[in-house]
C-alpha positions in Angstrom: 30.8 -79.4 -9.2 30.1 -77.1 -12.1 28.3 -73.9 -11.6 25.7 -75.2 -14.3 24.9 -78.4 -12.1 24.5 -76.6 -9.1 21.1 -75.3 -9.6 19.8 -78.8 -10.7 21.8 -80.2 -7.2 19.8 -77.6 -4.9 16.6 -78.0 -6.6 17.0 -82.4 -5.6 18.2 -81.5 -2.1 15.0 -79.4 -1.9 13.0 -81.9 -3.0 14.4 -84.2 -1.1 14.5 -82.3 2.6 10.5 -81.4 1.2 9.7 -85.7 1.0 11.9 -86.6 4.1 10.0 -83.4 6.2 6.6 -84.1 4.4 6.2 -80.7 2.5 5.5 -79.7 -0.3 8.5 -78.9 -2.9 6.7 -75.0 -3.2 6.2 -74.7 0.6 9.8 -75.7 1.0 11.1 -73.1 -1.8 8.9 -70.5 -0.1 10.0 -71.2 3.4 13.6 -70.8 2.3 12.8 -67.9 -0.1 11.4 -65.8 3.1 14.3 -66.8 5.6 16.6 -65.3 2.7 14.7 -62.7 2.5 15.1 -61.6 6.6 19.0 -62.8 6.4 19.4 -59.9 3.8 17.5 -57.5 6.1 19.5 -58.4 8.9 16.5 -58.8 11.2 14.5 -61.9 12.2 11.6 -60.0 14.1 8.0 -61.5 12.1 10.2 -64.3 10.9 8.3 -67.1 12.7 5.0 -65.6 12.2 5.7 -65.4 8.5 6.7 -69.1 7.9 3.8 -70.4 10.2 1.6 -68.4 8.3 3.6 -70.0 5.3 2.6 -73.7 6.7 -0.7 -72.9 7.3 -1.3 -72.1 4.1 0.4 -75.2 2.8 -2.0 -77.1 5.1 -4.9 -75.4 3.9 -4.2 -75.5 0.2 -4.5 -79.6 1.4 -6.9 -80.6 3.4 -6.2 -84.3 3.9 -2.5 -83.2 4.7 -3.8 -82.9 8.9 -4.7 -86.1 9.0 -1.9 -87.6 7.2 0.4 -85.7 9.4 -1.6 -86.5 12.9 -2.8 -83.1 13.3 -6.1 -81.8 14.9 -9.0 -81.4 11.9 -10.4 -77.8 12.4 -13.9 -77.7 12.1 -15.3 -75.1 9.9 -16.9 -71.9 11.8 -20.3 -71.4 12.9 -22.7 -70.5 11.0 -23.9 -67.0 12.4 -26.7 -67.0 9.7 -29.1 -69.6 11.8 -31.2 -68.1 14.5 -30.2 -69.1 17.9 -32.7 -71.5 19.9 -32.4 -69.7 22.9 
């Protein structure tokens, strides 16, 4: 294969992996962008909290996403505003 192909190949076999493991093409990108990231550091201490935090944020950014993908709805927070009936 061509070294001007090979960018268009990678960028279908992320989008690919992204549909088959029901992410989005950007999450995917950025998931791999912050594991290459580490690998040059040599170090992989933060690595998972980074690409849960990475996740989250894909989940977040769409809300119906935790339903489609069986995953608990959160409930908003409380609402410290109201007075307690105590």
């Amino acid at each position: 294969m061509s070294d001007s192909k090979q960018p268009d190949r990678l960028r279908e076999l992320q989008e690919q992996v992204a549909r088959e493991k029901d992410v989005s093409p950007d999450t995917l990108r950025r998931l791999l962008a912050k594991v290459e990231e580490y690998s040059e550091c040599h170090r992989a201490d933060g690595l998972s909290d980074d690409l849960l935090n990475i996740l989250q944020d894909d989940l977040s950014r769409n809300p119906n996403a935790r339903k489609e993908r069986g995953l608990p709805v959160r409930l908003p927070p409380p609402d410290d505003t109201k007075e307690s009936t105590a």
